[in-house]
N, C-alpha and C positions, 0 to 999 in steps of 0.2 A: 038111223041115228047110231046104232051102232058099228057099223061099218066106220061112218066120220071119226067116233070114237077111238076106236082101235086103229085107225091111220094116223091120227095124231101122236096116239102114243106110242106106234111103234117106230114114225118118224123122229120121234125126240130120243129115243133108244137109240136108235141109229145114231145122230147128232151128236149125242153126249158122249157115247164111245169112241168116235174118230176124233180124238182128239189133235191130228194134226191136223184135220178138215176145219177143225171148227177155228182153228188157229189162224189158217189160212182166209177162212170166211170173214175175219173183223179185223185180224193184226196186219193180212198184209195192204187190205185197204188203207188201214193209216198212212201205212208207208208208203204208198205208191201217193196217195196225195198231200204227202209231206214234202216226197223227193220233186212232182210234179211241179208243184207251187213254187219250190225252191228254186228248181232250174230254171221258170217262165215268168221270174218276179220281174228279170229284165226287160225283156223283149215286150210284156204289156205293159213294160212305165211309156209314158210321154218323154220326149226325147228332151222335151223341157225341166223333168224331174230327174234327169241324167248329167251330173258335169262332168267337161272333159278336160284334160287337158289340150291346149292347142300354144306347138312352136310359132313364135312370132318372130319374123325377121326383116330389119327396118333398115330397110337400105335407102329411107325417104328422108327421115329426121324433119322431118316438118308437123303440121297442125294434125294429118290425117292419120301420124300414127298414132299420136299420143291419144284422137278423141276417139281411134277406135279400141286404143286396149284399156278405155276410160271403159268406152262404153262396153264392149265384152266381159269388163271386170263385172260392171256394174250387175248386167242380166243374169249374175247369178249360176250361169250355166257352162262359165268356162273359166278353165286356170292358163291366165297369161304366163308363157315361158320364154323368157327373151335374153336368159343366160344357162348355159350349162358347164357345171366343174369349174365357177366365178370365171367362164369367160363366155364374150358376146357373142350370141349364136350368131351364124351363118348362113348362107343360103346353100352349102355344099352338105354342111354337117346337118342341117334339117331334115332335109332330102334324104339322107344313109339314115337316119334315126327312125321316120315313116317306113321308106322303103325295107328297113329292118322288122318293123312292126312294134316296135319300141315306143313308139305314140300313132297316134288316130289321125292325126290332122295336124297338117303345119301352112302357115298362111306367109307369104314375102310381099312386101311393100315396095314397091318400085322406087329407083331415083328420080326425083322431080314428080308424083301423083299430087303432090300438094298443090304444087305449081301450076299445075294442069287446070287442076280444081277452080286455084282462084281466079286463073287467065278465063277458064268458062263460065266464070258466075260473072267476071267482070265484063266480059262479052255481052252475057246477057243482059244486066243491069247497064249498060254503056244504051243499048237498045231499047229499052223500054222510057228510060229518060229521056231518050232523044223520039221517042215515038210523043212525048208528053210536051216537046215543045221547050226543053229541058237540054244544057249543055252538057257532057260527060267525060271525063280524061283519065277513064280508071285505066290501069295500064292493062295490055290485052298482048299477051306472045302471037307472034303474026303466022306463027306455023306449029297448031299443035299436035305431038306424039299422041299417039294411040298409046293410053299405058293399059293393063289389069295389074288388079292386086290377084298374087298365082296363093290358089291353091293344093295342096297334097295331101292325097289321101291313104291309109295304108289300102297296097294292091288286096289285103281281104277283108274290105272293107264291103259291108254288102249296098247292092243299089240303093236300098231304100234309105237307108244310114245317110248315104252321101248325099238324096235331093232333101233331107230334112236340113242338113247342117248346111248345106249349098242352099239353099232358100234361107234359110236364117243369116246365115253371113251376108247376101247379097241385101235381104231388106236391110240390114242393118249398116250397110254399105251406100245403099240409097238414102237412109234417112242421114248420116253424116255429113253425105252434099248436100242435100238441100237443107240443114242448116245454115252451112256454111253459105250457102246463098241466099238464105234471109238474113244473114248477119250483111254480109256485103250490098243487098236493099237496105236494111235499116240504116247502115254508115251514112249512105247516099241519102237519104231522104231525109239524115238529121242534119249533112252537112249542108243540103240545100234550103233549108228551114233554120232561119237566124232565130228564130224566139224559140228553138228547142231547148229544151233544159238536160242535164247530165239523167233526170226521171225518165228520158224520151220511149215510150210503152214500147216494151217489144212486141216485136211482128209472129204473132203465133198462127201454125199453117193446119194445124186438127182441131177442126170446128165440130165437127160429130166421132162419137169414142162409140169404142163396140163392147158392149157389156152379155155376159150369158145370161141369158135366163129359164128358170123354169120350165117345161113343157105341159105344166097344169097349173092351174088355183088355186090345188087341196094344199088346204095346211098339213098333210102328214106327205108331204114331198117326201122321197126318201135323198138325203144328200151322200153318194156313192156312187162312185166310178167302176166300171168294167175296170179290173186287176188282172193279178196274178192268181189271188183267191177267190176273187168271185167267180171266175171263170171254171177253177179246177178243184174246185172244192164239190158245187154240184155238179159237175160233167164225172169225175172221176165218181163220186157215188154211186151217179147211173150207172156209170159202166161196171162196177161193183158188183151192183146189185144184180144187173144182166148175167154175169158170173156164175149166180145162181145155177145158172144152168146142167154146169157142171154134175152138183153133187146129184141133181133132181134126177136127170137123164142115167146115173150110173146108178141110184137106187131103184130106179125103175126097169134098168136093165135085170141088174142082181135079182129082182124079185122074182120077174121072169124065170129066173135062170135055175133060183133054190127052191119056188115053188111057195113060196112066201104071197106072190101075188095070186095064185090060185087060192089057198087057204082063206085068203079076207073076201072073195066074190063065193066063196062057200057061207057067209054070213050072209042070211037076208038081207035082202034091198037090191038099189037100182048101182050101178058101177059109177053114176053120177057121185051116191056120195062119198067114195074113195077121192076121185077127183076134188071133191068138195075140201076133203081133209086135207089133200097135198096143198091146193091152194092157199087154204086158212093158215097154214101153219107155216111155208114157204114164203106168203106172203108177210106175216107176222115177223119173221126173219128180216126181209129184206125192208122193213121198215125201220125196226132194229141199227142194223145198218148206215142205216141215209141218218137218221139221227146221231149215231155215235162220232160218222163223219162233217155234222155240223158243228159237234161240240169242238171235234179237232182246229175245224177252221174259226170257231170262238176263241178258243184259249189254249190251244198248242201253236197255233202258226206265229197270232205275234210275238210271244216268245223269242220264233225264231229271225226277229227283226221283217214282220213279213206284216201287211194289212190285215184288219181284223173283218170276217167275214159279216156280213151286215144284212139282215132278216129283211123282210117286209113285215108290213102291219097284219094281215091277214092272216093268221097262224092256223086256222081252218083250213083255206085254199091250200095250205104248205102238206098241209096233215093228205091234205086229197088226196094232191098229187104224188106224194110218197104211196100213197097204199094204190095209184092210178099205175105207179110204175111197176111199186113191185107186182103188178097184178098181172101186167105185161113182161114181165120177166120169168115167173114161174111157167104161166102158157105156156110162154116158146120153152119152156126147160122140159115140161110135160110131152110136148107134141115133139122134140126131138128124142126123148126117151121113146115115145112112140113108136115114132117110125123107123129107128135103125135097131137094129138085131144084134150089136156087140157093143161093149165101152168103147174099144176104141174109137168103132165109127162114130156113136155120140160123141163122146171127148174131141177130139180132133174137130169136127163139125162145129160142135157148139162155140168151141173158142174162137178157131179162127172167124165164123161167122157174126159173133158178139166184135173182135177185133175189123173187121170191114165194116159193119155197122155203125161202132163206132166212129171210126176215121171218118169216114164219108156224112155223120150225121153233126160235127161241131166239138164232139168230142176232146180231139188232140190240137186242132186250131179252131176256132169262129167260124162258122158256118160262111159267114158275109167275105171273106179274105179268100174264098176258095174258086176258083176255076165257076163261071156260068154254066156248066154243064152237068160237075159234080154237083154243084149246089140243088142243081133239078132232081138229082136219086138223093140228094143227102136229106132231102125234105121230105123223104117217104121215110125214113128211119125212125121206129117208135125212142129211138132215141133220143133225137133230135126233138121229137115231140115234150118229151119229157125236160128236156134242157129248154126250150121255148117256154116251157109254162114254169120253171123255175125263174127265169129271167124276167118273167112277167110281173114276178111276185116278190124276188128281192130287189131289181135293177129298177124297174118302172111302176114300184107300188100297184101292181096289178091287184084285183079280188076274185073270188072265187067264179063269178061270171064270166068276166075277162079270161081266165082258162080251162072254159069249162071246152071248147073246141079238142083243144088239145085233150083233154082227161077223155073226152066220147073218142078220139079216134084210137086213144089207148085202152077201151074197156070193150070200143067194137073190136078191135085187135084180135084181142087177148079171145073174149066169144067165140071167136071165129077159129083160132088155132086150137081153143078145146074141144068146139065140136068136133073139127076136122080129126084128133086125138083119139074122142070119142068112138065116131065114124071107124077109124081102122081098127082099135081094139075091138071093137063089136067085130068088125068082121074077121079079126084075125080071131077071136073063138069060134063063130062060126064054122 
C-alpha cells in the first residue's frame, strides 16, 4: 500500500511541475481534433450535402436543356451557370475555365439532342401502337446522329468525385428521357381515345419508391451519421491518449537513471504495486482526456460550423471503454519504458509506433476504405479496437455487452504487456 502510495504522489509531482507536458497532454489534443475535424468536414459529407457550381452550355435550345437545368436546379445540389461577365457561355470559354480549375464541372448540350429524343420516343411509340393493332404517324428522322451531352471535369479532379457526379448526371439524364417518352405515350393514347377529357390521368413509371430504414426496433435508435466528428473526435482521443506513452516511458527511464526507482522498491512490498500506482494514476489521466475531448466535440466544434458530436444511450459502456483504453495505453507506455535503456530510444519508438498504429488501425481514414490487406494488420491494432467499440456505442447504439469483445481483447492486451514489463524488470535486478 505504500508503495501504490508514494507512486501516485510522486507521479502527480512529477505532472504538476512540467508544466509544458501537461500543456501538451490536454491543449494540444484539442487542437489536433479541432484542426482534424475542420480539414475532413468535406471529404465525409455526401456529395449530396455538397453544391457545386456547374457551367452549362446549350448549344440545343430545345425541351432537354431547359428540363435539365429545371431539374439540376431543383436537386438542390447544383448552381446552374449559363452566363459569365452578362454574356452567354460558350463551349470554348467553359473548357479554359474547368481546364483552369476555375469550376469543377461544365456540361455542353449538343445541337439537335432534343431532336433526337423526340424522333426515339416517337419511334418507340410509332411501334408499340402498331404492335396494338393501332395506326401511327408520329414523325420519326430516318437517320439518327449519335449525340452525348459532353461532360468536363477539372484535370484534379479526383476519381471518386467524377463517378459520383458522372452517376448523378447520367440517372438524371435517363430520367429526363423517359419523361419525355411518357409524355409522347400519353399524347398518343389521348389522341386515339375520343371520350378523353383535357383530366386525361398521367402516365406515372415509379410504382415502388425506396425509403431508409432503421436497422433495429429500439425506440432509442440513435439518429446520426458517420461525419466529420464522429469520426475524429473519438479516433483522435485514442490516439491522444496512446500518447500517453511518451511522458510514462521517459519517467520511467529518469527514474532509472536518478535512482528515484531504486528508493520506492526499497519500501516494502511486491514491484506489482508501483505498477499498480503507474496504472491508476496514468490511467486516471487518460480518462481525463477522452472526456475533455468529448466535451470539445459537444460544444467547441459546432461553433465552428461543424456537426455536434452525438453520445449513445449507454454512458456505462462509454465510461468502460474509456478506462479499457486508457488501460491499454499506459501498458504499452510502461512496457516501452521497460524495455529500452534511454529516452531517446523510448521517445522515438513510442511515437512513431502509436503513429503506425494508428494509421493502419482507422485512425486517420475508416478502417473499411483501406486496402484488403492493411485492413487484416489494421484489425490487430488495440486501436482500432478501442474505435470499434466507440462506434458501437455512439454510431449503432451498442451496450455494454455488445463491446465487451472488444474491452477483453484491450484488458488481455494490456495483462500481457505488464507482465512481460514485469518479467524484465525482475530480471534486470536480478
Amino acid at each position: 500500500m505504500l508503495r501504490l502510495l508514494a507512486t501516485l504522489r510522486k507521479e502527480w509531482f512529477l505532472l504538476t511541475r512540467d508544466k509544458a507536458g501537461l500543456a501538451l497532454l490536454f491543449i494540444m489534443p484539442v487542437v489536433l481534433i479541432t484542426v482534424m475535424a475542420v480539414i475532413q468536414d468535406a471529404p465525409f459529407k455526401d456529395y449530396q450535402e455538397v453544391k457545386f457550381d456547374i457551367l452549362t452550355v446549350d448549344n440545343d435550345q430545345g425541351r432537354l436543356a431547359k428540363h435539365i437545368k429545371e431539374g439540376l436546379s431543383a436537386s438542390g445540389q447544383f448552381n446552374i451557370i449559363d452566363t459569365l461577365n452578362g454574356e452567354v457561355l460558350t463551349q470554348a470559354v467553359a473548357l479554359k475555365k474547368v481546364n483552369d480549375g476555375d469550376y469543377k464541372i461544365a456540361i455542353v448540350i449538343p445541337k439537335g439532342a432534343t431532336a433526337n429524343i423526340v424522333s426515339n420516343a416517337n419511334s418507340i411509340v410509332n411501334n408499340l401502337v402498331q404492335r396494338m393493332g393501332m395506326s401511327s404517324q408520329l414523325p420519326v428522322k430516318e437517320k439518327q446522329d449519335s449525340l452525348n451531352v459532353w461532360i468536363y471535369f477539372d484535370p484534379a479532379a479526383k476519381k471518386t468525385f467524377k463517378s459520383a457526379i458522372h452517376q448523378s448526371l447520367d440517372n438524371f439524364l435517363t430520367q429526363v428521357e423517359t419523361n419525355m417518352l411518357l409524355e409522347r405515350i400519353q399524347m398518343q393514347l389521348k389522341s386515339k381515345d375520343s371520350t378523353a377529357q383535357d383530366s386525361f390521368p398521367a402516365i406515372q413509371l415509379k410504382a415502388v419508391g425506396l425509403k431508409e430504414v432503421a436497422t433495429t426496433t429500439d425506440h432509442k435508435q440513435i439518429d446520426v451519421v458517420s461525419n466529420s466528428v464522429q469520426h475524429n473526435v473519438p479516433a483522435w482521443s485514442i490516439f491522444a491518449m496512446f500518447f500517453i506513452v511518451i511522458p510514462i516511458a521517459g519517467n520511467m527511464i529518469r527514474e532509472r537513471e536518478d535512482g528515484s526507482l531504486l528508493r520506492m522498491k526499497l519500501i516494502p512490498g511486491s514491484y506489482l504495486a508501483i505498477l499498480a500506482g503507474k496504472m491508476l494514476f496514468f490511467v486516471g489521466i487518460c480518462v481525463v482526456q477522452f472526456y475533455l475531448m468529448i466535451l470539445v466535440g459537444i460544444y467547441l466544434l459546432p461553433l465552428m460550423g461543424l456537426p455536434k458530436l452525438v453520445l449513445g444511450h449507454d454512458h456505462i459502456a462509454s465510461f468502460a471503454t474509456a478506462v479499457s483504453i486508457g488501460f491499454a495505453a499506459t501498458a504499452y507506455g510502461i512496457l516501452v519504458g521497460t524495455l529500452f535503456k534511454t529516452p531517446n530510444q523510448a521517445l522515438n519508438f513510442g511515437a512513431i509506433s502509436i503513429v503506425i498504429l494508428s494509421a493502419i488501425g482507422g485512425i486517420w481514414i475508416p478502417l473499411e476504405i483501406m486496402p484488403e490487406h492493411i485492413q487484416m494488420f489494421g484489425r490487430m491494432s488495440p486501436l482500432s479496437w478501442g474505435l470499434d467499440a466507440i462506434n458501437d456505442i455512439y454510431l449503432r447504439g451498442g451496450n455494454l455487452w455488445k463491446i465487451l469483445p472488444d474491452i477483453g481483447r484491450l484488458i488481455g492486451l494490456s495483462l500481457a504487456m505488464l507482465g512481460i514489463a514485469a518479467w524484465v524488470e525482475k530480471r534486470r535486478i536480478a
